[in-house]
C-alpha positions as CSV (number, residue, x, y, z in Angstrom):
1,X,0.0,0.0,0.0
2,X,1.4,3.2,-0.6
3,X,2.3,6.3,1.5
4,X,2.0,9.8,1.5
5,X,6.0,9.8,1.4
6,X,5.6,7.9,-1.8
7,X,3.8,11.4,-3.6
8,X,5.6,14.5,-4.2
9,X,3.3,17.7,-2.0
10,X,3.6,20.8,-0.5
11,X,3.0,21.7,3.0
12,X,0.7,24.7,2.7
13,X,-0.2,24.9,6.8
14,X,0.9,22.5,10.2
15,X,-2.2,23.1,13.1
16,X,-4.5,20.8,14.4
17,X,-7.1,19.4,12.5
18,X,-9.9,22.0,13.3
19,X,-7.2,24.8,12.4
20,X,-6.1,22.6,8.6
21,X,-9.9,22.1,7.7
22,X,-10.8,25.7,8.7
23,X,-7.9,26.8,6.3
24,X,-9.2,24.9,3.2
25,X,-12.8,26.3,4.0
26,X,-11.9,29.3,4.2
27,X,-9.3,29.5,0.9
28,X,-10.8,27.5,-1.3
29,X,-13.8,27.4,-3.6
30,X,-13.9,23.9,-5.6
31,X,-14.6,22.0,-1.8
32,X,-16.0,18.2,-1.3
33,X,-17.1,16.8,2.3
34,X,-15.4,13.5,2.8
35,X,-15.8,11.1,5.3
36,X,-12.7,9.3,7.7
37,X,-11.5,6.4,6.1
38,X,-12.2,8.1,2.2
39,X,-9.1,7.2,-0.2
40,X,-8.1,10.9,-1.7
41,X,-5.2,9.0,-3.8
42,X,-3.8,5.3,-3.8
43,X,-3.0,4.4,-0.6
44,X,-4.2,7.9,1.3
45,X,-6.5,7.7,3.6
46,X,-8.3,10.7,5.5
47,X,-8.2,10.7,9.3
48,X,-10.3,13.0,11.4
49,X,-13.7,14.2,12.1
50,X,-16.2,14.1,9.2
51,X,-17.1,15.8,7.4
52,X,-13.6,16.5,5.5
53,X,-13.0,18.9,3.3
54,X,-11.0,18.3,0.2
55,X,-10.4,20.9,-2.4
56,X,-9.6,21.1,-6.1
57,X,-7.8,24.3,-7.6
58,X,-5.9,24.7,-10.9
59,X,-3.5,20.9,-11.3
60,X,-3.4,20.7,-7.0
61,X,-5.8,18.4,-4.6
62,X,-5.8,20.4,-0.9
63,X,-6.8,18.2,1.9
64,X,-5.9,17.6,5.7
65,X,-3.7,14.6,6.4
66,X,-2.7,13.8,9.7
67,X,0.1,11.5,10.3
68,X,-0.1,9.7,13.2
69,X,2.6,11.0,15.5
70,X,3.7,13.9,13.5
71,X,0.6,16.1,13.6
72,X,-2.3,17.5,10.9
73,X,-1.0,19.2,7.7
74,X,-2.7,21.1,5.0
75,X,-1.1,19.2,1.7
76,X,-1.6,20.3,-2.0
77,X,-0.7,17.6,-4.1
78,X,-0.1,17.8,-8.1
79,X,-2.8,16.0,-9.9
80,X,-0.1,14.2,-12.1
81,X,0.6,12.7,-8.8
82,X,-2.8,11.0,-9.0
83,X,-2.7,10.5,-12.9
84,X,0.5,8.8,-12.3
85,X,-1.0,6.8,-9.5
86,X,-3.9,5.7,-11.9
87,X,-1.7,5.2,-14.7
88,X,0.0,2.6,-13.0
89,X,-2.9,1.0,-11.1
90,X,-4.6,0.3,-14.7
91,X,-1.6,-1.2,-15.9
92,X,-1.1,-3.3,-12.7
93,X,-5.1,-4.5,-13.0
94,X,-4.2,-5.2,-16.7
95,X,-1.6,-7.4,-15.4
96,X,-3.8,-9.1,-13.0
97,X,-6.7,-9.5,-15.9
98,X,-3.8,-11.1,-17.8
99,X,-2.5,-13.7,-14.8
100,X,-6.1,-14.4,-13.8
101,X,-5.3,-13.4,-10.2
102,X,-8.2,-12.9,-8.2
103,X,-6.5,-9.9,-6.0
104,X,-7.8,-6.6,-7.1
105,X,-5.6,-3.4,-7.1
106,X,-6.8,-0.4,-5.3
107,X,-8.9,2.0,-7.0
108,X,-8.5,5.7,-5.6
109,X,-11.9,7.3,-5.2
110,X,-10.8,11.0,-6.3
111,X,-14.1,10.1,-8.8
112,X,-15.4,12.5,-6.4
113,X,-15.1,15.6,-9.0
C-alpha cells in the first residue's frame, strides 16, 4: 500500500485538524465533504472528524492529512501525482486480468469531482 511519502506535496499549513480544515474552508472554492477512512489518492486515507474537506484548484488536490505522530498538515498535491498513481494501477489490473489473479488493485476514489 502506498504512502504519503511515496507522492511529491507541499505543506501549505501545520495546526490541528480544526485549524487545517478551517484553512481549506476558508481558501478554497472547488470543496467536497469527505468522510474518515475516504481514499483521496492510492493508498491515502483521511483521518479525522467528518465531514472533510478536500479541495480542487488549478493541477493541485488540498486536503488535511494527519500522520499519526507527526501532527495535521494542509497538503496540496499535483494531480499528475494522482494521474501517475492511476496510470500505474490500470496497468497493474491489466496485469492481473492477464495472470487471472483474483486480487484486485486499489482503486482511488478521487471520482469525487
Amino acid at each position: 500500500m502506498a504512502c504519503i511519502d511515496n507522492y511529491s506535496y507541499n505543506i501549505i499549513l501545520k495546526g490541528s485538524f480544526k485549524e487545517c480544515a478551517k484553512y481549506i474552508k476558508d481558501n478554497y472554492k472547488s470543496i467536497r465533504e469527505l468522510q474518515a477512512g475516504d481514499e483521496v489518492i492510492e493508498g491515502v486515507m483521511l483521518i479525522g472528524k467528518p465531514p472533510i474537506p478536500v479541495a480542487y484548484e488549478e493541477d493541485y488536490i488540498i486536503f488535511p492529512y494527519t500522520k499519526p505522530c507527526h501532527g495535521s498538515y494542509v497538503l496540496k498535491v499535483p494531480l499528475e501525482e494522482y494521474i501517475e498513481s492511476e496510470t500505474k494501477n490500470k496497468k497493474n489490473k491489466k496485469e492481473e486480468e492477464n495472470s487471472d489473479s483474483k486480487n484486485k488493485s486499489m482503486i482511488s476514489k478521487l471520482k469525487f469531482w
